[in-house]
C-alpha positions as CSV (number, residue, x, y, z in Angstrom):
1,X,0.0,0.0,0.0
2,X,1.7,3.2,-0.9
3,X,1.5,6.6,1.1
4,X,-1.4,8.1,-0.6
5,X,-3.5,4.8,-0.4
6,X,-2.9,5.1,2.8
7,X,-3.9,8.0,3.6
8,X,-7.1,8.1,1.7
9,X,-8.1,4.8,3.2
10,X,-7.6,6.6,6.7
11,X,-10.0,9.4,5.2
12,X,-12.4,6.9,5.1
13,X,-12.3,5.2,8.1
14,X,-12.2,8.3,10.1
15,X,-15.7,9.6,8.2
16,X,-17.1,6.2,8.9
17,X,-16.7,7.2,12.3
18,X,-17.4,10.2,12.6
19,X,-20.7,10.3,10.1
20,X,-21.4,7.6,7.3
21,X,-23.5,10.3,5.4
22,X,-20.1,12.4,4.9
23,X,-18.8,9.7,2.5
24,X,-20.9,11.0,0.1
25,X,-20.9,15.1,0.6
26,X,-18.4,17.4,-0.3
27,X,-15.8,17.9,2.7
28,X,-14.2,21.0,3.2
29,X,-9.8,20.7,3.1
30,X,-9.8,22.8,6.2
31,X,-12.2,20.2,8.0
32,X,-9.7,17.4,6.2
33,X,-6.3,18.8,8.1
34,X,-7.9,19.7,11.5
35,X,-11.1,17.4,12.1
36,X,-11.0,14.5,9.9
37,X,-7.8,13.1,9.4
38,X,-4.8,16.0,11.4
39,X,-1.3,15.4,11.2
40,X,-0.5,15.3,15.0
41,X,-3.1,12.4,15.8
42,X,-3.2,10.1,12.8
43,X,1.0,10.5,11.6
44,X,1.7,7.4,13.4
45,X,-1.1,5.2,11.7
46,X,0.0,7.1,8.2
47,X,3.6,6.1,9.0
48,X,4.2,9.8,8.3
49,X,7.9,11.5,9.4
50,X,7.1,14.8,9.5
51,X,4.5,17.1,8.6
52,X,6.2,18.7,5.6
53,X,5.4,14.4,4.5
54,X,2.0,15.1,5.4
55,X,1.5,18.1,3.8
56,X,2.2,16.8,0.3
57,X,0.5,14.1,0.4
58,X,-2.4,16.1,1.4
59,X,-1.6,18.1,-1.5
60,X,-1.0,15.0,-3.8
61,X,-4.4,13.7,-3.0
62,X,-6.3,17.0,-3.2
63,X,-4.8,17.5,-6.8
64,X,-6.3,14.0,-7.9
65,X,-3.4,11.6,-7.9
66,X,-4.6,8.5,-7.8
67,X,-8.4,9.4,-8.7
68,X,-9.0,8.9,-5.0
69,X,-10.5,12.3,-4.6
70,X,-11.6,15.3,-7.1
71,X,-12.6,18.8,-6.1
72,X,-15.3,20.7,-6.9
73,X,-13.2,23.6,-8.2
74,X,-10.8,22.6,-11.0
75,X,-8.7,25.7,-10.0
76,X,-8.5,24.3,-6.5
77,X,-6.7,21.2,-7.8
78,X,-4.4,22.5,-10.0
C-alpha cells in the first residue's frame, strides 16, 4: 500500500466514524487537516515523518493523484 493509499483509506475510516452520510458530501480541506484526518493524531497510523510528509500528500491527494479524490473547483486542484 503506498502513502497516498494510505492516507485516503484513513479518510475513510475516520468519516465512517465520525458520520457515514459524509462519505458521500463534499468535505471542506480545512475540516480534512484539522477534524478529519490531522497530522498530530493520525502521523503514526499514516507512518508519516514529519509534517512537511504530510503536507504533500495532502496536497498530492487534493490534486487528484490517484483518482482517489476530485474537487469541486478545477482551479483548486491544479
Amino acid at each position: 500500500m503506498t502513502d497516498l493509499e494510505r492516507l485516503f483509506r484513513r479518510l475513510v475510516d475516520n468519516l465512517i466514524a465520525i458520520d457515514p452520510a459524509r462519505l458521500h458530501r463534499p468535505l471542506a480541506v480545512g475540516d480534512l487537516l484539522t477534524s478529519v484526518i490531522p497530522y498530530r493524531t493520525n502521523r503514526r497510523a499514516l507512518a508519516i515523518d514529519s509534517a512537511e510528509d504530510y503536507d504533500m500528500l495532502v496536497l498530492r491527494l487534493c490534486a487528484g493523484e490517484g483518482g482517489f479524490v476530485r474537487m469541486t473547483n478545477d482551479d483548486m486542484a491544479q
